[in-house]
Structures are given as C-alpha cells and as structure tokens.
C-alpha positions as CSV (number, residue, x, y, z in Angstrom):
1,X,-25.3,-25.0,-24.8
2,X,-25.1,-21.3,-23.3
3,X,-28.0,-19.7,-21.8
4,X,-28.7,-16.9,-19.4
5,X,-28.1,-17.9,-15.7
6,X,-31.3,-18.0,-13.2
7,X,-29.1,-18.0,-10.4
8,X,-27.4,-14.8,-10.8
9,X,-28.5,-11.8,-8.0
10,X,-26.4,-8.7,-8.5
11,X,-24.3,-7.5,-11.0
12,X,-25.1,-6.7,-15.2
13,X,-27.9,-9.3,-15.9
14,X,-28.6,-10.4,-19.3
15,X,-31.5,-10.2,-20.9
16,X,-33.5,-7.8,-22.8
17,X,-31.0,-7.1,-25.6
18,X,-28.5,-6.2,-22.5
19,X,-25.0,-8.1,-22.1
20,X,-24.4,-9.9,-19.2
21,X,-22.9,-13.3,-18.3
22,X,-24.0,-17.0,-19.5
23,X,-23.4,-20.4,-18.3
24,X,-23.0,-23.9,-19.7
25,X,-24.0,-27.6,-18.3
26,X,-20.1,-28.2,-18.1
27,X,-19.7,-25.8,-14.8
28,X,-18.7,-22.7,-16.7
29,X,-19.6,-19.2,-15.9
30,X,-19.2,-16.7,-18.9
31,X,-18.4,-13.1,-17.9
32,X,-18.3,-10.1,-20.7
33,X,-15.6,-8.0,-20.7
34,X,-16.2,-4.4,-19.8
35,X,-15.4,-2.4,-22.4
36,X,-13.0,-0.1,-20.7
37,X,-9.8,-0.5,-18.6
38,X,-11.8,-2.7,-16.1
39,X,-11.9,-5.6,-18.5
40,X,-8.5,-5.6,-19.1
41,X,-7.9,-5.4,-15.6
42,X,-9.7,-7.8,-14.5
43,X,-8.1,-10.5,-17.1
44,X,-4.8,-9.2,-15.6
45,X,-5.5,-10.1,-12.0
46,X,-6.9,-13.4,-13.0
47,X,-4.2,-14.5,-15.4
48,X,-1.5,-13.2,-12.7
49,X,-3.6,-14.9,-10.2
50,X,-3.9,-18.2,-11.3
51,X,0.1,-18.5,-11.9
52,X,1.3,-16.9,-8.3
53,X,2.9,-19.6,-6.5
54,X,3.1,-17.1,-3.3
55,X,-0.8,-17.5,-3.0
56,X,-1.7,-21.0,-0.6
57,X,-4.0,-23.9,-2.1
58,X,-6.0,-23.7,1.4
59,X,-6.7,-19.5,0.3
60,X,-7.0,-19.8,-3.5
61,X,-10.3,-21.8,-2.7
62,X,-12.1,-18.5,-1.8
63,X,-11.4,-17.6,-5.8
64,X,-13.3,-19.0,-9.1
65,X,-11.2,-21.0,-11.1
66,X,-10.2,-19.5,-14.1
67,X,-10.3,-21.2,-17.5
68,X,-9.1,-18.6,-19.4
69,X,-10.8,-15.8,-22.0
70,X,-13.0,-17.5,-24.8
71,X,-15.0,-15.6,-27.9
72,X,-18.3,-16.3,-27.5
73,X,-21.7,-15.3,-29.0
74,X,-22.7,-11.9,-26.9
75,X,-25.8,-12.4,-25.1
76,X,-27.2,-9.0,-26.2
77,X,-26.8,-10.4,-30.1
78,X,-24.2,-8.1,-31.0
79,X,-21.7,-10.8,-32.1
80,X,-18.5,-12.3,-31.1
81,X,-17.5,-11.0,-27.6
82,X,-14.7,-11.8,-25.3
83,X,-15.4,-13.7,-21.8
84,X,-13.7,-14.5,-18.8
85,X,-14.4,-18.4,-18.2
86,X,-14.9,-19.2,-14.7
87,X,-15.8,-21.5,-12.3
88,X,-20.2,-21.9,-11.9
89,X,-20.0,-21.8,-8.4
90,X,-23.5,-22.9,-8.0
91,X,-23.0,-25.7,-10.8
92,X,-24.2,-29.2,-9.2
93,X,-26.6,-27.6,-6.8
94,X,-30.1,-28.4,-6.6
95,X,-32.0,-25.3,-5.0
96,X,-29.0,-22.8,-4.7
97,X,-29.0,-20.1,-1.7
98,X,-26.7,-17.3,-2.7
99,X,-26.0,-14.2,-1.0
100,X,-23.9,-11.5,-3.0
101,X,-21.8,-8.9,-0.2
102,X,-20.4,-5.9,-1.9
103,X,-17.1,-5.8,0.7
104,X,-15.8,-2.5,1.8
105,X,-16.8,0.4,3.2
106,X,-15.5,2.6,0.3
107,X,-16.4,1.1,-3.2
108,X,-13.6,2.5,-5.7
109,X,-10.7,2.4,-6.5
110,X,-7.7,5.3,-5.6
111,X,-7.3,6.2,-9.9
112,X,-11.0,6.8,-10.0
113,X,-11.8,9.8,-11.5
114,X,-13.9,12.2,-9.5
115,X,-17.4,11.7,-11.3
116,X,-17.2,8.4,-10.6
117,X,-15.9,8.1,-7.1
118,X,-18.7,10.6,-6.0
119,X,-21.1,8.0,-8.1
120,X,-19.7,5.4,-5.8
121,X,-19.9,7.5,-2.3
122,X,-23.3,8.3,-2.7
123,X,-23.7,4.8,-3.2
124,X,-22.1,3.6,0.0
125,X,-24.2,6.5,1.9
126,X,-27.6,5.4,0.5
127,X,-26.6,1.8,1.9
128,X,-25.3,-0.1,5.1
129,X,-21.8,0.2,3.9
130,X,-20.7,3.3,5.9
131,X,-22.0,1.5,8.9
132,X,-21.0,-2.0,8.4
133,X,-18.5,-2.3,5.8
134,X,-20.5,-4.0,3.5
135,X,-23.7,-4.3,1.7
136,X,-25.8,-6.8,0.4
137,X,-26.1,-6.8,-3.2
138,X,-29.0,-9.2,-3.9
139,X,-30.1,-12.7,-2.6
140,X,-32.0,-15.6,-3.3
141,X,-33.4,-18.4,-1.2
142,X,-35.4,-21.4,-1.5
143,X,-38.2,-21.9,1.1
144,X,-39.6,-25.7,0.4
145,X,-41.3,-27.3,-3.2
146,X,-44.6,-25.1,-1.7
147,X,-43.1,-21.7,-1.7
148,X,-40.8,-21.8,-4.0
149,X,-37.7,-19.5,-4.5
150,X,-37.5,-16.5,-2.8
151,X,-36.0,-13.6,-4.6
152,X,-36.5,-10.1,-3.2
153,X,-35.9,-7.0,-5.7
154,X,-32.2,-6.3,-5.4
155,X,-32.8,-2.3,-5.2
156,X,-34.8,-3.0,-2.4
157,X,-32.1,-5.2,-0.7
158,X,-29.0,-3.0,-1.8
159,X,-30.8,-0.2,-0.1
160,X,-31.5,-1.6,2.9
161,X,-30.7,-0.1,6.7
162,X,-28.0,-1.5,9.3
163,X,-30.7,-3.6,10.6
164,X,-32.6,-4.5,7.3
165,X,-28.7,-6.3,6.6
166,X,-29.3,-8.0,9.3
167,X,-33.0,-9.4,8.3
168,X,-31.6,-10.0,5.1
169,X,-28.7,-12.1,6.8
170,X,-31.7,-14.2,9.3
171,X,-33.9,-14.8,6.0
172,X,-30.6,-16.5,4.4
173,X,-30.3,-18.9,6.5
174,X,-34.3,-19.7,7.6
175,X,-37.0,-21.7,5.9
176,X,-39.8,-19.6,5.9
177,X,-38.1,-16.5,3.8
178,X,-40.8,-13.3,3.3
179,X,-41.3,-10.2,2.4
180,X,-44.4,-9.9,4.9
181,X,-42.7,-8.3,8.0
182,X,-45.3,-10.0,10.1
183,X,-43.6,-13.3,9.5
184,X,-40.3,-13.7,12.1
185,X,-37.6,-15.5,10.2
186,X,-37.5,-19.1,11.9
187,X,-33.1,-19.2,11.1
188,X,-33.5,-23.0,11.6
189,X,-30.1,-23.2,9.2
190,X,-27.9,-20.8,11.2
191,X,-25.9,-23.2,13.0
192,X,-25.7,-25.8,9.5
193,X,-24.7,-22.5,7.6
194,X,-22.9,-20.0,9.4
195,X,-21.7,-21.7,12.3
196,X,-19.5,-25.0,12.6
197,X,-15.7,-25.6,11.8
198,X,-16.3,-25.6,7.9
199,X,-19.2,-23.0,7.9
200,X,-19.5,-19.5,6.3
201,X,-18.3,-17.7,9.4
202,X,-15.6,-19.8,9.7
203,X,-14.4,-19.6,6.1
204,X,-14.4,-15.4,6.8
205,X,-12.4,-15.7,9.3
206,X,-9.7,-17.7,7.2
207,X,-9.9,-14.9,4.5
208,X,-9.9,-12.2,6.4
209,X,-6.5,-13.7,8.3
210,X,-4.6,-13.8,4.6
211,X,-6.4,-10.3,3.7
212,X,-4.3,-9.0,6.8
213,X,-1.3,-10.8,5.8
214,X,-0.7,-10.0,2.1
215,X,0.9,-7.4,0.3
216,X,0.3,-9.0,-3.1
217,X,-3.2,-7.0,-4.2
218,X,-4.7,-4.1,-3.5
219,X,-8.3,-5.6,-3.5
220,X,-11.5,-2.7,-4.0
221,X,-15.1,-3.4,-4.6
222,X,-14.8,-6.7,-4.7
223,X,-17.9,-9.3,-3.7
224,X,-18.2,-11.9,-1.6
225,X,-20.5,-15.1,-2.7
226,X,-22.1,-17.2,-0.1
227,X,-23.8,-20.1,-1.6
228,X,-25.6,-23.1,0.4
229,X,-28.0,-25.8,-0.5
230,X,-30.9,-26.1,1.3
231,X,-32.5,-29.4,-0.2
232,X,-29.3,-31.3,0.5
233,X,-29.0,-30.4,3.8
234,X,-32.7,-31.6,4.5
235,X,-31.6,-35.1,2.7
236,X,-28.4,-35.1,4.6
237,X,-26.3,-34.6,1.5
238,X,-24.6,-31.1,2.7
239,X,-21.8,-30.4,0.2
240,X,-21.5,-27.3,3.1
241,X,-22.3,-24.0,2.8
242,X,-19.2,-22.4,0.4
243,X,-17.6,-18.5,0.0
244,X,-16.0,-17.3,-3.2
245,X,-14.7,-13.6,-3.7
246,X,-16.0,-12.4,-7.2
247,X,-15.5,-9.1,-9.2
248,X,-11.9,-8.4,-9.7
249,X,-12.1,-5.5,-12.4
250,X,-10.3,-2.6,-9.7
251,X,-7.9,-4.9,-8.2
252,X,-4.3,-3.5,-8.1
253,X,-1.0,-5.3,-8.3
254,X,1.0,-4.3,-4.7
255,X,4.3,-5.0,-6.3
256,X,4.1,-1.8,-8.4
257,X,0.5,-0.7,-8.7
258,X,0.7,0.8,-12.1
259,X,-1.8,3.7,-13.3
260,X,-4.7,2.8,-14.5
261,X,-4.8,5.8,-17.3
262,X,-2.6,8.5,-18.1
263,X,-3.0,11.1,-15.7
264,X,-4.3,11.8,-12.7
265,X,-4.4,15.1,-11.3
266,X,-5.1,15.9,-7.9
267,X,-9.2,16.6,-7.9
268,X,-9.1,20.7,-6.4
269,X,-9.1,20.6,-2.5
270,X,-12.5,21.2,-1.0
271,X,-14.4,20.0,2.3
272,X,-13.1,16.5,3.4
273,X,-16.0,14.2,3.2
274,X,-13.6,11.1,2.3
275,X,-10.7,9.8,3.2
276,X,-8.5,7.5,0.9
277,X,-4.8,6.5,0.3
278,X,-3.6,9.1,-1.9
279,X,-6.0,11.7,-3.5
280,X,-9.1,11.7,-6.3
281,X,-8.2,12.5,-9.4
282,X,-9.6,15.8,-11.0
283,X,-12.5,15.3,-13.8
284,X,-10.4,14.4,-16.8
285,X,-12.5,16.4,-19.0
286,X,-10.7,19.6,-16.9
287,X,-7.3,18.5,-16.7
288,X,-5.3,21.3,-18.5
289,X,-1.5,21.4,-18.8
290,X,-1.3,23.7,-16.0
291,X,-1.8,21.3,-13.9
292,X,1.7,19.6,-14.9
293,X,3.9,22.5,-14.0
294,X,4.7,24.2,-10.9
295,X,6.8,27.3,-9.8
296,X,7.0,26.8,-6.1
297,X,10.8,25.5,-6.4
298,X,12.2,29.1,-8.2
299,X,12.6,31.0,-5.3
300,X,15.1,30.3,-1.9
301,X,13.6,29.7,1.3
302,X,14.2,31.3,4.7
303,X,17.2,30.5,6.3
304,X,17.3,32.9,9.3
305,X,16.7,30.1,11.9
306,X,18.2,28.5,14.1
307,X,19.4,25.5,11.6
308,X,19.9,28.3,8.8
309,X,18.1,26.2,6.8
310,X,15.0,25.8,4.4
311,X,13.2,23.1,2.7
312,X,10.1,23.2,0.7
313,X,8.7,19.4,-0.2
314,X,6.1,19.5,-3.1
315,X,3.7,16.5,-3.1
316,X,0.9,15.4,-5.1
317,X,-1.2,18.0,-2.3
318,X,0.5,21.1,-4.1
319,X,1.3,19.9,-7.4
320,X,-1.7,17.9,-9.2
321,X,0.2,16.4,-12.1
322,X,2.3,13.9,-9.3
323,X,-0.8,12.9,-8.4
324,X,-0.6,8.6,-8.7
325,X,2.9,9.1,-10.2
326,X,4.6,8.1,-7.2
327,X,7.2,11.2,-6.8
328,X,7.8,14.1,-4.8
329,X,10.3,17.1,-5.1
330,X,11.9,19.2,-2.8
331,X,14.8,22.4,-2.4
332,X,17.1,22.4,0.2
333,X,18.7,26.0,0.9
334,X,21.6,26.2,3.6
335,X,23.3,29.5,4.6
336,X,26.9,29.3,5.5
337,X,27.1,26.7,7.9
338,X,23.2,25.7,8.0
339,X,22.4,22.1,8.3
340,X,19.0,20.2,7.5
341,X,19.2,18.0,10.8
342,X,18.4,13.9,11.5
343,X,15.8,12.9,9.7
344,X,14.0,9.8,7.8
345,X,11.3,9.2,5.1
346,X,9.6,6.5,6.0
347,X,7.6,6.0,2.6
348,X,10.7,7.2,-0.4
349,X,14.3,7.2,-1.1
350,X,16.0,10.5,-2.2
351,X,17.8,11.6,-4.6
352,X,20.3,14.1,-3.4
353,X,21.3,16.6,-6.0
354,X,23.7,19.2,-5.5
355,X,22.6,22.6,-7.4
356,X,24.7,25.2,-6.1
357,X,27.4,25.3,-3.2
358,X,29.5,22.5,-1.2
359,X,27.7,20.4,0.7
360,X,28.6,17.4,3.4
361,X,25.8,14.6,3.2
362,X,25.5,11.4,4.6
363,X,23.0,9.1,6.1
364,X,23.3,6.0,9.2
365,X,22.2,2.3,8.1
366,X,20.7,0.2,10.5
367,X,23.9,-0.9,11.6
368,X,25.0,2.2,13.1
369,X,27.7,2.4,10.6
370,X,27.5,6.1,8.8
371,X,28.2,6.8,5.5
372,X,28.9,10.6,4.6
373,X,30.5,12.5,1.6
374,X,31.3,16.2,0.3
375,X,29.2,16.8,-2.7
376,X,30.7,19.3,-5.2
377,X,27.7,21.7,-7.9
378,X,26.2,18.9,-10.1
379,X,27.1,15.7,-7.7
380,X,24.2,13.3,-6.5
381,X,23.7,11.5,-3.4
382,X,21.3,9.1,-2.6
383,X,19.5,8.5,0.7
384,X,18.0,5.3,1.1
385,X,14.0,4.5,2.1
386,X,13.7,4.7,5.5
387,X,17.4,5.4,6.9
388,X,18.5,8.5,9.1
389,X,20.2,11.3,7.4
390,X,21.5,14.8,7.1
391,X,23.3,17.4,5.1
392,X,25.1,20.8,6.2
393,X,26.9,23.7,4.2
394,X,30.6,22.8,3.9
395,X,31.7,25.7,1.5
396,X,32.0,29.2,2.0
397,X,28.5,30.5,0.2
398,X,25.1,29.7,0.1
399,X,24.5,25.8,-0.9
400,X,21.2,24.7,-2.8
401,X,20.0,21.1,-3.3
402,X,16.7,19.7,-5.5
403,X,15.9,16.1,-4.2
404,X,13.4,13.8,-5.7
405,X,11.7,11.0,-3.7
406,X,10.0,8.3,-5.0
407,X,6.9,8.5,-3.3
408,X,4.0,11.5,-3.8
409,X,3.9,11.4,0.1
410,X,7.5,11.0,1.6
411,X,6.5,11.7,4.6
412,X,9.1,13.7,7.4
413,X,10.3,12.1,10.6
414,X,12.4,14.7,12.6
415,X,14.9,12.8,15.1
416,X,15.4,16.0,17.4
417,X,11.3,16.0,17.5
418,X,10.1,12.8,17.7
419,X,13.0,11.5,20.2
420,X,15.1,14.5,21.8
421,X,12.4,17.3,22.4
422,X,14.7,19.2,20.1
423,X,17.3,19.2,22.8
424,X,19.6,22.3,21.7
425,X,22.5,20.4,23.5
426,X,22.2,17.4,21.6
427,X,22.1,19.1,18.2
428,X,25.3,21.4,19.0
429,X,27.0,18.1,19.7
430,X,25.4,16.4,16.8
431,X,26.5,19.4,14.4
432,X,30.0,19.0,15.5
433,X,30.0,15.5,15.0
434,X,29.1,15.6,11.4
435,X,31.9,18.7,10.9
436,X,34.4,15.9,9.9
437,X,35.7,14.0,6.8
438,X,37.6,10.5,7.4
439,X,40.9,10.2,5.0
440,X,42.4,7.0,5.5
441,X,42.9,6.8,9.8
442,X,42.9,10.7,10.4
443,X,39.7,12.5,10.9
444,X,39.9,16.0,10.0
445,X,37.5,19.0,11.1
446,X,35.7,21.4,8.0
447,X,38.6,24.2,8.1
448,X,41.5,20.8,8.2
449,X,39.8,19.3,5.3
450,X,39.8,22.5,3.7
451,X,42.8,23.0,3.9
452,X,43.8,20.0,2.0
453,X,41.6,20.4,-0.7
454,X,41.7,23.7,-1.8
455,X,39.6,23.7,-4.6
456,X,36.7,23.2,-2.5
C-alpha cells in the first residue's frame, strides 16, 4: 500500500494536493518525475549508474538502489505518473534520525540558465553554504518515548548561520534535542554516530576519496542523507549510523557532458560575483540569432612584430553561441616569413586549415619525434590535444589559416614564455630549425625545397 512518507525532511513533500514522493512496506521509495529535463536526467544517471562496472561495490553503497521507473497513482490525484523506485533508506528503522546536507558551495549546474542560477546564488548566500560548503536542508530526531520526535521547521534550519550548522549538527546526535536555546545539547551519541571506524565521519571520508578520484560524473546539488537509529542503539541493536547521496536530477556524464537544451549563450559579461567552469547562459527568453554569428574573423591581424605574425582566438567569452558547445575558432595571419612560435593547448586539438598562402606546420609528440608538413590553399593539419607545435610562412606571400579547437576554452601555453623568457637566441635557432623539409635522407632548407618543387 502507498502512502505519504513521515520521514521525509527536505525536498517536494506531498500533501495538500501537491506531488511528492510515497513509500511502500516492501522498502520502496517512490520519487515523481520533474516534469522538465531534470527528470529525464535524473533517470539517465540512475539507469547509467546502476550498469557501470567502473563504479566499486565498497562506493556504490553511498547510492539508493534503483529498481527502476514504475507508473503509479500521483500523489496530488492527478493520475498515472512516472516514478523513480528506490531504495527506503530508512525502511526497517524504528525511530529514524535523518539529516539532509545540500553538498556544495554552488548549487547549479554550468547549463543553467541565468534566472535560475541567480535563484540558486541567492540561495547559497542566504545560507551556510558560501562559508562551509554545505547546508543543512532539514532534520529530524527522536529524543526518548516522553519527547517524542523532534522536527524543527526546515526554513528555519536551511537558513541557519555557520554556527547555527553547527548546533544543528550537536542536536543530531544528542538526546535532549530543543528548540529552547537555554537547553545545551548533551551530544551523548557523537562518538556511537560520527565517530568510530564505520561511523558517519568515516563513511565521508571514503566518499570524498572516490569524489577526488573519478572522472565519470560531474555531480551538482546533490544531497547527502545521514540516517541513525537511536532506539537501537540504546537496546544495543546498532544497525550503525548509514550515508546515502540523494538527488541526481543535474548530474552530468564526464565522458561527454552533453547539453542539457539547445542553446546556451554566453549570459552578457557584467561584475564577477561567481565563478564557475565555463560561463551562464543568457536568459533564453533573450537569445536572438545574433548571438550565433560573429565577424571578428573577416579582417587580418597585425603582423608587424617581431614573429610577423597574428592570431585572434574566439571563445565562448567573445562569441555567445559556443557557449557549452565545446569549440573555439581562430585566424592565423603570417607575413612573408612570420611564424606562430612553440606552443600547446592544454584543453583542445586543432584543426589546421590552410586558407590562403604556403605554409610549413608541424607539431613534437611526447617522444621527441616531430612530425611537420608543407600545407598547400585548402589542405588541413591537425594538431593534437596537448602536444607542442608551430607553423611559419613557406611561400612567397601572405599565408592565412582558420583553426578550430574542440574546446570553448583552448587555452594558450607559450614555450618561449613559460620556459625560455622569450630568449631571442633560442627562437632564431629554433626558426632555423623548422626552415627544413626531410625527402627521403637529405634535408633541404626553404629556398632547396623550393627549388624542387616549383609549383610551390
């Protein structure tokens, strides 16, 4: 039989005519799926989940067990409505303790859209996020068969001070729980439930050493549920206190990370008050088609330096529509003899394309071994993630390259700069290593190659 769980102490509650989750007697939890791309998100990471042979039996106990998605009778009395089925985590327990930590202190997700990751950031102001990088959603805790369970208004707890956490945290694990300051928590469980091989702190620990291991998920806003029994503790029955990580709906596969909606523009640059990996997306009731072209490729750069050469990189920063797309562009311009010098990107391959001109490219594996080659108008080169590489003007005019990288943020790392001091010396002697072309055993300099190939 399903019926609204007493247990629950954060999160959509049911009740009211509102949805919200349900339980059975056969240890089942009953989620709703949003309605939006979080429910299908959320199904995603638990289906993908419960399959991944990567994850380790002794870490995929911190997770609900997942029964699948059933059709089941909305709580609200709308009808037929799909669930996740999950473990009860409480199920079997007598007088359940449960503490519900929002983890994190930034609470969305990098594809939010602006309206709702300023929703979230005054959120994580208003709380002990910011400070402690996490907040305490809601709790519940039974004092003794006189007083009964304590359950203190969840607004109240979520927000709560640095060091109103921290009473929350003493009242979790004591026997005399209150909302009358003039009663001192006694914390006569602290040692049964925090502390010990197999306790809560203990179990963090574990967690947090795969969290800073694994590449598989890009976890945000998810909770963490601490759950004791008191009564069985006090009869010597301690199943031990128990962690689980709940709410999965912005989780993000780290194999490919996929959009979560169509676009994303870049939100319009203002005073840094956050910091994330990547940028907010614009309002999407503002996106326009402008924001899906740019003209900051048409004209050549400046060449009238030292390397005579120019190149302009366009990110997601200057050009809104790459925003979450996971590319960047760029022009190359080289005068007659101009090289674009040593250098890596550490976060993208490139795709070399040769638009005008004759140009020498070539990159060094990690070998040492280089691999070069004389592009002709319309060849493409590719550089590979992460390896050194150059190019220089081999023809007799002005050369002009468009690359694309695979990335919105390359990012540049300048061998004569970050090594050398930009040593003139070494970059003569550099450029005049480069001026050569290997046929068969001979190496020949620009004007010998030349020479034999005419045409070029």
């Amino acid at each position: 039989m399903l019926k609204v769980p007493d247990h629950q102490v954060a999160g959509h509650q049911a009740g009211g005519g509102k949805l919200g989750p349900l339980v059975d007697d056969s240890g089942h939890f009953y989620k709703p799926l949003q309605s939006d791309e979080r429910g299908s998100q959320e199904v995603a990471f638990y289906t993908a989940f419960s399959t991944d042979t990567r994850i380790p039996d002794h870490f995929r106990k911190f997770f609900p067990v997942f029964h699948g998605t059933k059709l089941l009778e909305a709580s609200d009395g709308s009808g037929l409505y799909p669930h996740l089925a999950l473990e009860d985590i409480v199920s079997g327990r007598t007088h359940p303790c449960i503490l519900d930590a929002k983890i994190g202190a930034r609470t969305w997700y990098p594809q939010a859209a602006e309206d709702y990751l300023q929703k979230c950031l005054k959120k994580d102001r208003e709380t002990a996020c910011l400070d402690l990088g996490f907040r305490i959603s809601g709790l519940q805790v039974y004092g003794n068969k006189l007083t009964g369970l304590w359950k203190p208004d969840r607004h109240v707890i979520q927000s709560g001070s640095v060091d109103n956490s921290k009473l929350a945290l003493r009242k979790f694990v004591s026997s005399n729980p209150s909302t009358d300051s003039d009663i001192k928590p006694d914390c006569s469980f602290t040692s049964t439930v925090y502390g010990g091989p197999d306790g809560i702190l203990a179990q963090l620990l574990v967690l947090k050493s795969w969290f800073e291991e694994q590449t598989f998920y890009h976890f945000y806003s998810c909770s963490v549920l601490m759950v004791y029994d008191k009564e069985s503790i006090l009869q010597g029955k301690n199943r031990g206190a128990q962690i689980k990580l709940v709410d999965f709906a912005h989780v993000i596969d780290g194999r490919d990370s996929d959009n979560l909606q169509d676009t994303c523009p870049t939100s319009p640059p203002g005073k840094q008050t956050i910091f994330i990996n990547g940028f907010p997306c614009k309002n999407p009731n503002s996106i326009a088609a402008p924001d899906f072209k740019t003209s900051k490729l048409t004209e050549p750069g400046n060449t009238d330096n030292f390397f005579g050469s120019s190149v302009t990189l366009v990110t997601a920063a200057d050009f809104p529509g790459l925003n979450t797309l996971g590319l960047s562009i760029a022009r190359t311009d080289l005068r007659i003899d101009g090289m674009v010098s040593l250098h890596s990107h550490p976060r993208a391959s490139e795709l070399f394309f040769v638009s005008k001109g004759i140009v020498l490219a070539g990159f060094i594996d990690t070998k040492n071994q280089p691999f070069q080659q004389v592009l002709a108008e319309g060849d493409v080169f590719v550089f590979p993630k992460g390896l050194l590489h150059f190019s220089l003007n081999f023809g007799y005019d002005f050369a002009t390259v468009f690359s694309v990288f695979n990335s919105q943020n390359p990012g540049v790392v300048e061998i004569s700069g970050a090594i050398f001091q930009s040593d003139l010396d070494m970059i003569d002697s550099m450029t005049k290593g480069f001026l050569t072309h290997h046929i068969g055993n001979l190496t020949l300099n620009k004007q010998q190659f030349r020479k034999l190939n005419p045409i070029i």
